[in-house]
N, C-alpha and C positions, 0 to 999 in steps of 0.2 A: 512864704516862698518867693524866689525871683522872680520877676515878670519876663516870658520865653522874649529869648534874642531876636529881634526880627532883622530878617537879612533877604535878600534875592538869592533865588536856587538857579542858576545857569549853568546848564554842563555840566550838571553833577558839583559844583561848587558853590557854598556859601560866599556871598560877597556884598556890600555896601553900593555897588553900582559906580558909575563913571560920575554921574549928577552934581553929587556933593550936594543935592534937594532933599531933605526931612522935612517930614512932619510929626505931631507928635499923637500920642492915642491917648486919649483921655477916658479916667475910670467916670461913665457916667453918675452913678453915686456918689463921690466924692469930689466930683472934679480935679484933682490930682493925675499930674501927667504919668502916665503907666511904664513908655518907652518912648522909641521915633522910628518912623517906617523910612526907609530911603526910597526913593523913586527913582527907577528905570529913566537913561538916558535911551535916545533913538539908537543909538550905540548898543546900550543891556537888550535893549530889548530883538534885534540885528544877531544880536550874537543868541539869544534867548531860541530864533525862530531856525536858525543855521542846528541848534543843538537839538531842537525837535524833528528836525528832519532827520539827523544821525540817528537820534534814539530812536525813531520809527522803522528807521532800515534795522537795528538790532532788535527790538520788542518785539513786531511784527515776525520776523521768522524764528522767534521761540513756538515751544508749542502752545495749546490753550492748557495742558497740565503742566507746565513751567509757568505760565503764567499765574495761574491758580496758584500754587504754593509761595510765589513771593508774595502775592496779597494775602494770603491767609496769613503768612508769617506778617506782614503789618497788622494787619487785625490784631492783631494776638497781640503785638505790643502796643497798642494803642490803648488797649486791655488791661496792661500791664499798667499803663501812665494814664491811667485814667484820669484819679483824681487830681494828678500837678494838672493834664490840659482843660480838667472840670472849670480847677479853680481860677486859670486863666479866662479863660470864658466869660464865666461870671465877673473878673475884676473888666473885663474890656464892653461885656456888653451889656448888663447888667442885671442877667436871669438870674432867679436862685439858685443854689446850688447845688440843690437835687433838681432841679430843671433841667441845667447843665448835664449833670451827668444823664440821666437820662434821652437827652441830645446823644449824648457820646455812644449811649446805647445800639442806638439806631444807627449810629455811624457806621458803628463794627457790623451791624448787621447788611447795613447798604455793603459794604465793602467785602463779605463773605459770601453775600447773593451773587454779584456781577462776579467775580471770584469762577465761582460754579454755575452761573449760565455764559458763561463765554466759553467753557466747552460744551454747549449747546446750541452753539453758531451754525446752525445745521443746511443744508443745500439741499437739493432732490435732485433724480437723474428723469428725465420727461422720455417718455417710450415715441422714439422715433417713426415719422413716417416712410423712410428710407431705409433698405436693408441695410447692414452692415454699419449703419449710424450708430454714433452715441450724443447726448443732448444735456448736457448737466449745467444746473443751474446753482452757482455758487455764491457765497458771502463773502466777503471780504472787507476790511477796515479801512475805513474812509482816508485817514490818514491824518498827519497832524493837527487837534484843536487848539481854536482859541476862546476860552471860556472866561466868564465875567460873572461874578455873582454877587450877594447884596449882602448887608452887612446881620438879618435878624435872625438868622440860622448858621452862625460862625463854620460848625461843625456837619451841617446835613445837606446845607446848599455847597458846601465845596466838594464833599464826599461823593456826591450824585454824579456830578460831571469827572472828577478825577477815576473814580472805579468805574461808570459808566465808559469810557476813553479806552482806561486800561482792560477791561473786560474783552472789550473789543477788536486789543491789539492796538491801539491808536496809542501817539503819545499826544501829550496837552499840554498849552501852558496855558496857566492860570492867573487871574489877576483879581484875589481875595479882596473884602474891601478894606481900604486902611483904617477905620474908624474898628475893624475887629480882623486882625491880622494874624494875632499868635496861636491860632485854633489851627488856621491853614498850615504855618508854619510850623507845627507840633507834629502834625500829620503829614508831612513831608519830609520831617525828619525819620519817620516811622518806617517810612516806606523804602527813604535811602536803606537804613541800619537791616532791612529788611530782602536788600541787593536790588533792589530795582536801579536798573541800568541806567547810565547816567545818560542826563538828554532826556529822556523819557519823559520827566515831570520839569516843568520848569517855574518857576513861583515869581511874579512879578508886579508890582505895585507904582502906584505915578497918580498924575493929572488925569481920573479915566476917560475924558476926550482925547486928548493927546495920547493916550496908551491904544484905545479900542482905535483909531484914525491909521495909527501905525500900524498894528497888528492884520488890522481888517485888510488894507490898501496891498499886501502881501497874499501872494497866491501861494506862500506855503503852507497858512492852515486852511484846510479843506473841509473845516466843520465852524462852526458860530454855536456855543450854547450859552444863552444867556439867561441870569435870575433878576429881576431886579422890575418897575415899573415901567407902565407901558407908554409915557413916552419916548423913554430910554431905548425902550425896547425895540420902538419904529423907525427913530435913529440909528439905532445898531445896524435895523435888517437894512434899511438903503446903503449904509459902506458896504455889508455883506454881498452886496447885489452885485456889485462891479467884479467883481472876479466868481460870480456865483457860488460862492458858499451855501452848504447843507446847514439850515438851520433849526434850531430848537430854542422856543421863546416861552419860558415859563414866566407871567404878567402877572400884573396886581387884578384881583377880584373887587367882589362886594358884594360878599353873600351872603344869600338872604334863609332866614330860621322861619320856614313855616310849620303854628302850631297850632292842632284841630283841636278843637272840643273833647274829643274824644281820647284823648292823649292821656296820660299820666303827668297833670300840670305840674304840681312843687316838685315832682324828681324830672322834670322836662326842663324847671326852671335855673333849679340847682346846678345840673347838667350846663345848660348854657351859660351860667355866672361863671363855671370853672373855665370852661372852653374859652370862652369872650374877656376874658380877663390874664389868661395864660400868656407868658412874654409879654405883659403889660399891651396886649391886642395888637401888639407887632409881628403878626402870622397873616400871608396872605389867605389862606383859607381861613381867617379867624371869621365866625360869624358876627356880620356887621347890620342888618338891618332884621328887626322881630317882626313877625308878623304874626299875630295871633287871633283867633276866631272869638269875634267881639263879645260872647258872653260869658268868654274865661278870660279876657285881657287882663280885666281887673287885679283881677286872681295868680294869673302868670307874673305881672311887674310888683306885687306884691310881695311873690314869693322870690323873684329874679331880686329885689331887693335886698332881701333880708339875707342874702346866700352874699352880695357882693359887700355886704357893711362885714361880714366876717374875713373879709380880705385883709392881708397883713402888710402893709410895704413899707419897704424897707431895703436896706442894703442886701444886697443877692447873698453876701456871705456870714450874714446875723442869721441867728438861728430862732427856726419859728419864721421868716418871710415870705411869703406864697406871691408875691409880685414886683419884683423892683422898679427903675424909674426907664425913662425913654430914652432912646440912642444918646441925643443930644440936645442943646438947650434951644434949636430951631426948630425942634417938634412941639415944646410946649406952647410955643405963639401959635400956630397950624390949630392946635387942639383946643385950646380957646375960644378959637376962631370960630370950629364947628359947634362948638357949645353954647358961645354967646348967639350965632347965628338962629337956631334950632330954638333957643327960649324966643328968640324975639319973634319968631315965626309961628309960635302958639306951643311950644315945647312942655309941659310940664318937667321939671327938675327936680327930682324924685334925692337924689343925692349926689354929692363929688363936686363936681364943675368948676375945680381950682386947683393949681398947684400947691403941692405940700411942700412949706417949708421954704428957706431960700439956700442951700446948698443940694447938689444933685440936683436931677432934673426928674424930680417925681411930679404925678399928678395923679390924683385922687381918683379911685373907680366913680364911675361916672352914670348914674341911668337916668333916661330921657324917657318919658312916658307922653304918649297922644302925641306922637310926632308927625305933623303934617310932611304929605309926600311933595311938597315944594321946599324944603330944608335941604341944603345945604348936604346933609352929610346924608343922605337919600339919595343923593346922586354920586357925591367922592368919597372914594373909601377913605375913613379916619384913618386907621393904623394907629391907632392910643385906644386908652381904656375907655373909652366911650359906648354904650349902646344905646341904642336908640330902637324902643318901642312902638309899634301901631299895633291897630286893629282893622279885620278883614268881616266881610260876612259873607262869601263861601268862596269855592274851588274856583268859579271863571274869576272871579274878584283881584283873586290874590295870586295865581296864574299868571293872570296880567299884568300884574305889577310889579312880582317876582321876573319875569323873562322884558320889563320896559328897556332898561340897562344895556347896555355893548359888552357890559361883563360875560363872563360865563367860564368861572373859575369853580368855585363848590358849591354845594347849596344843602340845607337839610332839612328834613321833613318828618314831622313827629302825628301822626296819627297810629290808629288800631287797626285800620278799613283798610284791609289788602287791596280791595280792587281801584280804592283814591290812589293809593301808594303805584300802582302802577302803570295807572294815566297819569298823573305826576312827572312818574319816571319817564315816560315816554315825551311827553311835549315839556319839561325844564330846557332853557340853553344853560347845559356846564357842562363842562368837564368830566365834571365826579358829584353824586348823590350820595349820602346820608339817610338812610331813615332808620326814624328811633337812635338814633347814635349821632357822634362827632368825629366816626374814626371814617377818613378819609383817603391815608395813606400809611401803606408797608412799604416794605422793600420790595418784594414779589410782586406789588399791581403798579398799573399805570396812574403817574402822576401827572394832572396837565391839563386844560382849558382850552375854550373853543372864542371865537368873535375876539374880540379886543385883547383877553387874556392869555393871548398865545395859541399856538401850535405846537406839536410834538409832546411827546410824554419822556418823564422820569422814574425809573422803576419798572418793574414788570418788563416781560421778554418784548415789549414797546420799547425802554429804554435802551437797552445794548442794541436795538434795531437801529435806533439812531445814527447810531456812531458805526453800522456796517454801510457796505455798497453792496448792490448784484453785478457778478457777471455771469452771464452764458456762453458758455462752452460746447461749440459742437463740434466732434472727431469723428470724422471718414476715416475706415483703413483704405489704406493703398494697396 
């Protein structure tokens, strides 16, 4: 099939931009150019924020059951085009392609939730202390955003902010990343064909300093939601700061897999090989550092081993591949970097630690056994197939080690002993916990980190909170 058109959405219209600026997208498995993204002039992007203000004065006084039904009618065809925006995905970013679709999954599901909690947008009336008062405490949508997201979830990191926006009554412009464009792009086509008002969504891509500088420096969008690393993300919030933007900063982690004794090792280890190897470990909640209770460690990277030599990679859209290659070819230097670092540092190198092949940009699953806590990828999160193994010898031990980091994005915890599990829960810095499991996020809960990895949540009636305001309302009769 084609590779989808990429174009800028302004105003309800497909267009190439003033620029006359491409770039091109590259399939990371083959290297081969896909298409070319145009970039937004100061001009596209002028007229881009002019159209979100109209579309906000029409979106916003539909009801929350008009709005609902044009996103469920998107859903439904997103539904419909599954597999042509699967296989895009997969050619642009280079997941398999039942990964992809199962991305797409979650898409339709994010976009059905915010759907049906945005008439849930609900207010109270406060029983006044004055006769004859009335005191009501109402919601309302912030108004138009400007959202920026990252390239390793084409389909779920744009979806979040777009139906989050829209849930809310907000409109949004977006600025997908160019390196995975035609996901965004598929799904704005969806939503037009679906009557969402024009103005409403607006799709723009560029130089992202020179884009978020313009966008930011503008007091017409009155929200910031950004995906992407945290020091991008530090950047962002000071432009946000000059005209005080509402912000939401979902950051990069580095989280940590704590495993007790007492656990169910080979299905704990299995478990984390899939997890840890999933999107070739480009998930900020991918679990990044092991910790295991040193008289099963042995036994855990033993077992974590043998689960990841059965890893298949390969091109996202061969059949049979359970892991493709990395964004781009300035990941593989980066990931090296952490591997050669980590051996030299007393690493045991259990398997992987090289690039496969010299076309794409693959690289070998990866596992690091007796990894001293002064290595390199201890402290920054990889984002590749790399894991990295230690051992702990009890609860303060690895407590301590687990909460040392600025992170505090996910974290999981595999024991039997309810009462660890829930001192655990109580003193981790994250976000979001795990135990006995990898599942961290639906659509219904809050998505989101605390200390360096951000602020605010995605999902759950936390996320559509986002994107409202309060006001109160008090009426004397006369």
């Amino acid at each position: 099939m084609a590779y989808e058109k990429i174009e800028l959405l302004i105003g309800g219209k497909w267009t190439n931009g003033t620029s006359g600026v491409t770039e091109p997208v590259i399939n990371p498995a083959t290297e081969e150019v896909l298409g070319h993204v145009p970039h937004a002039s100061a001009a596209d992007l002028d007229a881009a924020m002019e159209a979100s203000l109209e579309g906000f004065r029409v979106w916003r006084a539909k009801t929350a059951v008009e709005r609902q039904g044009i996103m469920e009618q998107a859903a439904r065809l997103i539904e419909e085009r599954k597999e042509a925006i699967a296989e895009n995905l997969t050619l642009e970013m280079g997941k398999p392609f039942g990964e992809a679709k199962l991305e797409l999954d979650f898409t339709i599901s994010v976009m059905r939730w915010y759907a049906e909690e945005g008439k849930r947008a609900y207010g109270r009336v406060v029983p006044p202390r004055v006769p004859g008062m009335r005191q009501m405490v109402m919601s309302e949508p912030v108004g138009p955003v400007a959202a920026f997201v990252a390239w390793n979830f084409p389909g779920v990191n744009v979806i979040r902010k777009i139906a989050g926006a829209l849930g809310a009554g907000c409109s949004i412009i977006i600025k997908a990343s160019e390196e995975t464009p035609a996901t965004c792009v598929a799904i704005a086509r969806c939503l037009q064909d679906a009557g969402l008002p024009d103005g409403v969504l607006n799709v723009v891509f560029g130089v992202p300093d020179d884009v978020s500088r313009h966008l930011l420096a503008s007091r017409i969008p009155r929200k910031l939601s950004f995906t992407g690393s945290v020091p991008v993300g530090k950047h962002l919030q000071k432009l946000a700061a000059d005209t005080l933007k509402r912000c939401t900063m979902e950051l990069g982690g580095h989280s940590p897999v704590i495993v007790f004794d007492d656990a169910d090792i080979a299905k704990t280890a299995q478990a984390a090989a899939a997890t840890k190897f999933r999107n070739a470990g480009q998930v900020c909640v991918s679990p990044t550092r092991f910790y295991v209770q040193d008289n099963v460690a042995g036994q855990f990277a033993d077992e974590f081993a043998k689960a990841a030599s059965a890893i298949k990679v390969g091109n996202g859209m061969d059949e049979g591949v359970t892991m493709g290659p990395l964004i781009a070819e300035r990941r593989l230097a980066v990931i090296q970097d952490f591997v050669d670092d980590a051996v030299n540092s007393g690493a045991e190198l259990m398997m992987g630690g090289e690039r496969i092949g010299n076309q794409g940009y693959f690289y070998a699953p990866t596992v690091l056994n007796n990894v001293p806590e002064t290595a390199k990828i201890m402290f920054d999160e990889p984002f590749g197939p790399v894991a990295p193994i230690a051992s702990f010898k009890n609860f303060d031990d690895v407590l301590e080690r687990a909460n040392r980091l600025e992170f505090g994005l996910a974290s999981y915890l595999f024991t039997n002993n309810g009462a660890r599990a829930t001192a655990f829960g109580e003193q981790i810095e994250a976000g979001m916990l795990a135990v006995n499991s990898f599942m961290v996020s639906t659509p219904e809960t809050p998505f989101g980190g605390i200390n360096e990895s951000g602020y605010g949540s995605e999902g759950g009636i936390e996320g559509l909170d986002a994107y409202l305001r309060t006001k109160f309302i008090t009426e004397t009769g006369v």
